[in-house]
Structures are given as structure tokens and as C-alpha cells.
C-alpha positions in Angstrom: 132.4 163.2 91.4 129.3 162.7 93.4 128.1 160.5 91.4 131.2 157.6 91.8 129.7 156.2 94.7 126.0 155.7 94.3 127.4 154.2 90.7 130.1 151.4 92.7 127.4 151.0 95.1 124.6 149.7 92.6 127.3 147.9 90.5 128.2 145.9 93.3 124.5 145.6 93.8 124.0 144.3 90.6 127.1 141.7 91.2 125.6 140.1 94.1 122.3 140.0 92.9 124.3 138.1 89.8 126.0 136.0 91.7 122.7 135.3 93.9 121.0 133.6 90.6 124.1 132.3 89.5 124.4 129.9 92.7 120.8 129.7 93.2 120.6 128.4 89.8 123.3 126.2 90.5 121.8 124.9 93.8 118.5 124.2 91.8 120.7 122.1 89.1 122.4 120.1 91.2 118.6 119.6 93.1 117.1 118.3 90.4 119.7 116.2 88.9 120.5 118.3 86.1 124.0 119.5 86.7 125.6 118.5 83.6 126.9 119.9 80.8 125.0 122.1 78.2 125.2 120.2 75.5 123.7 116.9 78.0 121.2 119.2 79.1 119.8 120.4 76.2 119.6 116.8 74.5 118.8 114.6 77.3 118.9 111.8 74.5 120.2 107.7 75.1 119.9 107.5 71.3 123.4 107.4 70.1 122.8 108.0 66.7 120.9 111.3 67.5 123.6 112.4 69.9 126.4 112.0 67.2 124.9 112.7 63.8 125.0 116.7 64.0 127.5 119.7 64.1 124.6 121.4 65.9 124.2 122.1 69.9 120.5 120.6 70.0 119.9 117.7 68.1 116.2 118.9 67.2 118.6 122.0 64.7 119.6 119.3 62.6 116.6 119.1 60.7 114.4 121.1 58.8 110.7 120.9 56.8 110.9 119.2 53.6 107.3 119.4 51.9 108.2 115.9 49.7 110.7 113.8 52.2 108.8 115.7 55.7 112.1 116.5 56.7 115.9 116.5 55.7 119.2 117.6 57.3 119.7 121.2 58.0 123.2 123.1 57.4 124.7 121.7 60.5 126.2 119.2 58.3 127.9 119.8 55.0 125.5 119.4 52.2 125.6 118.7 48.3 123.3 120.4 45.8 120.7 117.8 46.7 120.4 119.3 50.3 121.7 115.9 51.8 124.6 115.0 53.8 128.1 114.4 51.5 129.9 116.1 49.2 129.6 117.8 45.8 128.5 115.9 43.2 131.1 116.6 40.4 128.8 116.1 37.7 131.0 117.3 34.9 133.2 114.3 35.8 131.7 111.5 33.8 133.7 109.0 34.9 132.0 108.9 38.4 130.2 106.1 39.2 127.4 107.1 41.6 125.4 104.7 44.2 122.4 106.5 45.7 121.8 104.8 49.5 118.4 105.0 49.8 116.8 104.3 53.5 116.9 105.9 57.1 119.5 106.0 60.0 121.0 103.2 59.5 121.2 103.2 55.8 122.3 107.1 56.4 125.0 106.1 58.6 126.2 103.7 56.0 126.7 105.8 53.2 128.9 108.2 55.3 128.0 111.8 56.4 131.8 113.3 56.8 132.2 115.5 53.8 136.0 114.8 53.9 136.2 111.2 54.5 134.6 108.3 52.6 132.8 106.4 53.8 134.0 102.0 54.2 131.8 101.0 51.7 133.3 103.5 48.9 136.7 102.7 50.3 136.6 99.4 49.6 134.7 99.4 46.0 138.0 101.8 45.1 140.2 99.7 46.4 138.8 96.5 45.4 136.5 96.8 42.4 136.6 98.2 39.1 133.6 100.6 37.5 132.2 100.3 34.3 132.9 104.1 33.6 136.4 103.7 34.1 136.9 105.6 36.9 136.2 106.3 40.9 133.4 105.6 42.9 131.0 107.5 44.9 128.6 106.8 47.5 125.5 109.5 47.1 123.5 109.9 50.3 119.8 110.2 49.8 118.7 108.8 52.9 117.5 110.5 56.1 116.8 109.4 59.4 113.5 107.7 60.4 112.6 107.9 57.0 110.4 104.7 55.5 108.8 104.0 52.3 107.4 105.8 50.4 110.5 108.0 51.2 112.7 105.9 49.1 110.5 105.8 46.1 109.9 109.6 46.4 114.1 110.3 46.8 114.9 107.7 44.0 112.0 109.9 41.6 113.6 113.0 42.1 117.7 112.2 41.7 117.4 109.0 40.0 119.0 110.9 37.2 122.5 111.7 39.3 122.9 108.2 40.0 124.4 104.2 37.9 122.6 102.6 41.0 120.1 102.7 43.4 120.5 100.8 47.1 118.3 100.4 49.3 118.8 99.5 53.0 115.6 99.1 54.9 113.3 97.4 57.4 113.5 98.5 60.9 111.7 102.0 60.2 109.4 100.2 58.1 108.5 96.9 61.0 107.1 100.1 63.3 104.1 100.9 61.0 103.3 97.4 60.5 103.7 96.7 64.1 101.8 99.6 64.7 98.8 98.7 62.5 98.8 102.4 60.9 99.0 103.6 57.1 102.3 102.6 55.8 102.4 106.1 53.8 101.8 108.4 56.9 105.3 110.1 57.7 107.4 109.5 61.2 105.8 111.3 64.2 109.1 113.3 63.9 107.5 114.9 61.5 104.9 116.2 63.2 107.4 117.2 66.2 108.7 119.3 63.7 105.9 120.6 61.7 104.4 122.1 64.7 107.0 123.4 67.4 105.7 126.4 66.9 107.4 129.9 67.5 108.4 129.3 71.2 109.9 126.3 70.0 112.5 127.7 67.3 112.7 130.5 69.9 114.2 128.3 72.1 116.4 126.3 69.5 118.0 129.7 68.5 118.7 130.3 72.1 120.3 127.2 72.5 122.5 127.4 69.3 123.8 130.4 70.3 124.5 130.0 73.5 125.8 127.0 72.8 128.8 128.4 70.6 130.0 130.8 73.8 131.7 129.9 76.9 128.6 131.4 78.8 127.1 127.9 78.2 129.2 126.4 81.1 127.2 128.8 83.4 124.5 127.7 86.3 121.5 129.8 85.0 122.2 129.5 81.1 121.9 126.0 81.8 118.9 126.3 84.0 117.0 128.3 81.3 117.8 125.2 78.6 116.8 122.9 81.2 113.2 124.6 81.7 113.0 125.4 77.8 113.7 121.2 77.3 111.1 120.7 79.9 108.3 122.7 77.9 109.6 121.3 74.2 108.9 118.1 75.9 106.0 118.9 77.1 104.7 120.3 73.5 105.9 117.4 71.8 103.6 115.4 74.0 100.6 117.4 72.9 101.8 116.9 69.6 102.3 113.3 69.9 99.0 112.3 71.1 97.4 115.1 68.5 99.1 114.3 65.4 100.9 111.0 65.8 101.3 108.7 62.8 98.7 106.3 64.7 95.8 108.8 65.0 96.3 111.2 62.1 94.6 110.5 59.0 94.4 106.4 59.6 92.3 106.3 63.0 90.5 109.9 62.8 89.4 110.3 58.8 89.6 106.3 58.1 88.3 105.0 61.8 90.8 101.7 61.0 90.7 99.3 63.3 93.6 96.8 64.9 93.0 93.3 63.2 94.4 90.7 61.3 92.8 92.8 57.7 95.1 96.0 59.0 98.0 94.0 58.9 97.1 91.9 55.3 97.0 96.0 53.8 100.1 96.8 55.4 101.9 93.7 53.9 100.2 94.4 51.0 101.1 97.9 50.8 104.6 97.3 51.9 105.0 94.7 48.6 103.4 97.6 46.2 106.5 99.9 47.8 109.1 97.5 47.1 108.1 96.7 43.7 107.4 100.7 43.0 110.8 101.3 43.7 112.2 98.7 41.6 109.7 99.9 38.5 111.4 103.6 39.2 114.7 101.9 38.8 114.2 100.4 35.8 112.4 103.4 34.7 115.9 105.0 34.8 117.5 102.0 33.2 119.8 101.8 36.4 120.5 98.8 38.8 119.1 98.7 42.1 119.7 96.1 44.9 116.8 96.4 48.2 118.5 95.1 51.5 116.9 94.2 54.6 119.1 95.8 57.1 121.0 93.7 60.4 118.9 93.2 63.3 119.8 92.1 66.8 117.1 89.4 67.0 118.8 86.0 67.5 122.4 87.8 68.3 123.9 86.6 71.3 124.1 89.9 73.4 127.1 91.2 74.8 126.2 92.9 78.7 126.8 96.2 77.3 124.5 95.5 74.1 122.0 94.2 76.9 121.9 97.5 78.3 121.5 99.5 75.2 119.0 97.6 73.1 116.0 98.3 75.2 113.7 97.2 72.3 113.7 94.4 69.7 111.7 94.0 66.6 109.0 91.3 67.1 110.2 88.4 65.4 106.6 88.1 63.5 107.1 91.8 62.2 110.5 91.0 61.5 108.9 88.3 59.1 106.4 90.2 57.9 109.4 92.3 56.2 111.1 90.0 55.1 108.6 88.5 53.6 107.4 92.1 52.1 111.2 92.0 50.9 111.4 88.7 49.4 109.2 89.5 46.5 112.1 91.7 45.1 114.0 90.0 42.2 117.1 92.0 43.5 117.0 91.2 47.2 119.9 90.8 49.8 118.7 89.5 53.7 121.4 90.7 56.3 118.9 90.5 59.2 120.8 87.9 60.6 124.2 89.2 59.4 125.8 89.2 63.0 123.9 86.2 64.4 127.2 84.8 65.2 129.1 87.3 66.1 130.0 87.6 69.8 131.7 90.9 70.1 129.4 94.4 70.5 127.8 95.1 67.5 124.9 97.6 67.9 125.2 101.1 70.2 121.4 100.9 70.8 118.3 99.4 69.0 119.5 99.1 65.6 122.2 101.7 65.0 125.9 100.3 65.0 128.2 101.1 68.2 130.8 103.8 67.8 134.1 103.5 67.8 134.6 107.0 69.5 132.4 109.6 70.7 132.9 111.7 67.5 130.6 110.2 65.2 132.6 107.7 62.9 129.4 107.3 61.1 130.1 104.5 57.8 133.3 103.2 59.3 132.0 100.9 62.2 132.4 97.2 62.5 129.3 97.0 61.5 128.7 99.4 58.5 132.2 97.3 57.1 130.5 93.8 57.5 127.6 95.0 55.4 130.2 97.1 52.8 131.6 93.3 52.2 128.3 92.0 52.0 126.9 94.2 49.5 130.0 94.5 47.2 130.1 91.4 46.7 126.3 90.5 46.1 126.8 93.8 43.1 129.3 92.3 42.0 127.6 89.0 41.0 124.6 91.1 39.2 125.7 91.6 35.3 123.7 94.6 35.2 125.8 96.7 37.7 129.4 96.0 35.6 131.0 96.1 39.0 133.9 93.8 38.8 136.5 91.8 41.4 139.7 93.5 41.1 142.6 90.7 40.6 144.6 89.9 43.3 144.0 90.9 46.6 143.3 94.0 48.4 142.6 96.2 51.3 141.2 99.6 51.6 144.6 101.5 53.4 142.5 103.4 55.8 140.5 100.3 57.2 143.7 99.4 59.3 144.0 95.4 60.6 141.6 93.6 58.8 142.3 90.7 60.9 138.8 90.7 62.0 136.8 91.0 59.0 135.5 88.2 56.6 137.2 88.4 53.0 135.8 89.4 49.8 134.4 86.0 48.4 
């Protein structure tokens, strides 16, 4: 039994020195500001669509390589056979009648990304319209965030065939390259955040996903490791931004383009080719398609919390350089200015809607309604769609008072 003591003496050892880190770490938390809660410390992000659009602990999980799209949603989300946010298709039931949302956030948002729950805008064409195939419809999600044309064009060539229609909702992700005088075809920089994290990188993701899921995460020193990991993903993503952002690669280093007004005349020019290309792959399907230029806050009178939030507006020459790129669409619906007149909060930061709650409630804003109502009723006025006005009125049951909302016209 000689052997109890030395044993209880190095355990306790081992304790202390445990419980040394553990408040040292704390100490060093609290320090440096970082005391917060794993999930805070690990994300570190003001961007409320990027803190509420994932299932996973770090925000950076939630997506993965794509080698067409440059990156799509990863399994923190329920996915269809596409690989995109939604449910299954059904394709056996004919009778479906399928809008593919085509766009980034905001359009992603819109569509709706709970698997369970549909999203406004197919609540209220059940409730309020009738299809030509005689039965439901259903919203298909092929959109992705910070994804920009050619994105669109490439989603639209690939699943055009599951789809009656093709929507696009657009123009915020799309101002940035213009304002940014680079190629409009060259991917987001979050694709090259992603494309090159490296090893340590994932290393550190893993970490954080599975620490994450444990109650050790509420722990000083787990959280002082995921503050120092942050600290060095930042710090790589730097490199990578200033290596292999969308405004040196390929358009400054291999084309030496300069910032004038001919940069902008190919942008435009460019932008106008996408927007046609998309409607030529639509009618290349023999399917509808309607291109929408998305709600902006420019001429909104801001509310003090919207003041606070949007901490950048589009450029109201960029703005109408998109529009105008828009315009030339024969199928064209302008909501820029949708809430121009509305006094109440709108938008949770730069262009996404505010959430009701902090669980996302992604498709079922104030917002993403206003535009439902807006868009159903411009589809229903094209022939080609066969979308008709239900008789008599209605109201999608889950929308609650409706008090607030504009009526179907």
C-alpha cells in the first residue's frame, strides 16, 4: 500500500496545477476582453446573417469547396440531393411546382433554409395562388451566400431541369465588383479564405466543433485556446486576403488592369452579358424566369438601431450602375427602393433583413414577406408562369396579424 500516497500526492499535484491554468486562463480572458461565451469567441462576427445561418459552432464549418459554385453549404444544415439548403425534392410527385431562387444571402434567406418549415414566400403562393400543375408549390434553394454572377448562370445550367421557374434576386454582391473595379467573373474573397486555410486551419475548426458540442466549452482555457486559434485564422486570412483577393488575383497580377472610367464601361458591360446569359439559359429550358434587384437601405429613413448596424451603404452611382445593368432584362422587377417609406427597422445590418429572434427565422422576416407580396404578384401578371390569383381573399395561417402588411394587388 506504499504506493497510495506518492499516487494522492501527485493527483493532487496534478489538480492544482489544473486549476492553476484554469484561473490563469481565466484571468488572461477577462484581461483581454475576451470572457465570453464559446460560441462568441470563436465567431467574433457583427454580421447577423453569418451568426444565424448555421447549425455549426464556427461559422467558417458551414461551408465547403465547390469546384463550379467555389463554395456551398456544408452538412450543418439539412440538405437536398442538390447539396443545398431545403428539403427533398420529391421528384416523382409531378404535380410540384418548383421555383429555383437563384442569388446570394439575401436571396438565400428568402427562399428559406429550415428543412421543416416553409419559407413566407411558398406560404403565401399555397395559400393564395393556384399552379399550373395542379398542385403545391415549392421554393428550391440554389442560392449561396456571397455568391454573384456568374454563380446564377452556372446553378441555373446545372438544375435548370428540377425547376417551372427560375428567380433571381440580386445586386448587392454584384455592386462590390463594380465598385471594386475587378473582373466581374472572379469568385468572392471567401473563396479564397476557404481554398487555402490550410491544415492548421481545419485543425482548428475540428477542434472547435467538437469542443463545441461538450460542456467543457464553458471552461477558461478551452476558451482561451479558441481565442488564440481565432487570432492565427485571422491572421492567415489576412495573408490570404492581400495574396489572393478578388482585386489582385488574376485581374491586377496576369491582366495589370487599371482603375478608370474603361474598367467600369467592361464591368457594366459584362454585368449586361450576365443578365441576358441567364435569361437565354432560361429559355433554353423553356421555363419562366423573373431577375430582381434586391431592397437596399439607400434613401430609407433609418431607424437609431438601423443607424448602428448598417455601417456601409452601396454608392448610389453603383447602385445605378445595377440597375441599369438590370434594366435591360425583359423580365425585370426593381425593389431597391422597396422600403423607402417604411419607418419601422427593416435591415439587421448592411443588406440582410433583421431577425425576429435570435434563432434564425430566415424567409419569414418583415422583410423577406414584403418582397414574397411583391414578387407573387409581379408572376402572377407574366402569362408564361400560369400562376393565378386565387378568388377571394386570403392569408397564409402561419403569417399571424397581417395588419401590417400591404395586400395582394
Amino acid at each position: 500500500m506504499s504506493w497510495i500516497k506518492p499516487l494522492a500526492f501527485w493527483s493532487l499535484l496534478v489538480i492544482l496545477a489544473l486549476v492553476l491554468v484554469e484561473v490563469s486562463a481565466w484571468l488572461f480572458l477577462v484581461a483581454s476582453g475576451n470572457n465570453k461565451s464559446f460560441y462568441n469567441v470563436v465567431n467574433n462576427s457583427n454580421n447577423t446573417h453569418a451568426q444565424t445561418t448555421s447549425n455549426c459552432i464556427a461559422n467558417a464549418s458551414s461551408y465547403k469547396l465547390h469546384p463550379y459554385f467555389g463554395f456551398i453549404q456544408s452538412n450543418c444544415v439539412q440538405l437536398n440531393e442538390l447539396g443545398f439548403w431545403g428539403r427533398a425534392l420529391e421528384r416523382d410527385d409531378t404535380s410540384i411546382y418548383r421555383v429555383g431562387i437563384f442569388g446570394g444571402s439575401v436571396a438565400n434567406q428568402f427562399a428559406g433554409v429550415d428543412g421543416h418549415k416553409s419559407a413566407a414566400f411558398e406560404q403565401l403562393l399555397n395559400s393564395c395562388f393556384t399552379s399550373p400543375k395542379g398542385g403545391t408549390f415549392r421554393t428550391i434553394n440554389l442560392a449561396g451566400a456571397a455568391w454573384k454572377h456568374p454563380q446564377q448562370e452556372i446553378a441555373l445550367m446545372l438544375f435548370g431541369n428540377e425547376i417551372d421557374l427560375a428567380l433571381s434576386i440580386e445586386g448587392f454582391n454584384e455592386h462590390f465588383t463594380l465598385k471594386n473595379l475587378v473582373d466581374l467573373s472572379v469568385p468572392a474573397n471567401t473563396f479564397f479564405h476557404l481554398a487555402n486555410r490550410g491544415v492548421g486551419a481545419n485543425l482548428y475548426l475540428n477542434y472547435v466543433e467538437a469542443l463545441g458540442k461538450t460542456t467543457l466549452n464553458k471552461m477558461a482555457t478551452p476558451r482561451l485556446f479558441a481565442v488564440i486559434g481565432r487570432k492565427w485564422l485571422s491572421s492567415q486570412q489576412n495573408h490570404e486576403n492581400a495574396q489572393y483577393s478578388s482585386a489582385n488575383y488574376i485581374y491586377q497580377a496576369s491582366a495589370g488592369a487599371t482603375h478608370n472610367r474603361e474598367t467600369v464601361y467592361h464591368n457594366v458591360t459584362r454585368y449586361k452579358a450576365f443578365v441576358a446569359d441567364f435569361a437565354a439559359l432560361a429559355k433554353a429550358r423553356k421555363i419562366p424566369y423573373l431577375q430582381v434587384l434586391q431592397p437596399f437601405p439607400n434613401g430609407k429613413s433609418l431607424t437609431p438601431k438601423e443607424e448602428k448596424v448598417i455601417t456601409y451603404r452601396a454608392p448610389d452611382d453603383y447602385l445605378h450602375m445595377v440597375r441599369e445593368s438590370m434594366s435591360t432584362s425583359q423580365k425585370f422587377l426593381d425593389l431597391s427602393q422597396l422600403f423607402i417609406h417604411h419607418e419601422q427597422q427593416i435591415f439587421g445590418d448592411s443588406i440582410h433583413f433583421l431577425q425576429p429572434t435570435v434563432k434564425a427565422q430566415f424567409g419569414h422576416t418583415f422583410g423577406d414577406r414584403q418582397m414574397a407580396l411583391k414578387i407573387a404578384n409581379k408572376l402572377q401578371q407574366m402569362p408564361e408562369t400560369g400562376i393565378k390569383r386565387k378568388l377571394g381573399n386570403c392569408e397564409p395561417i402561419s403569417w399571424g396579424n397581417t395588419a401590417a402588411f400591404e395586400v395582394l394587388e
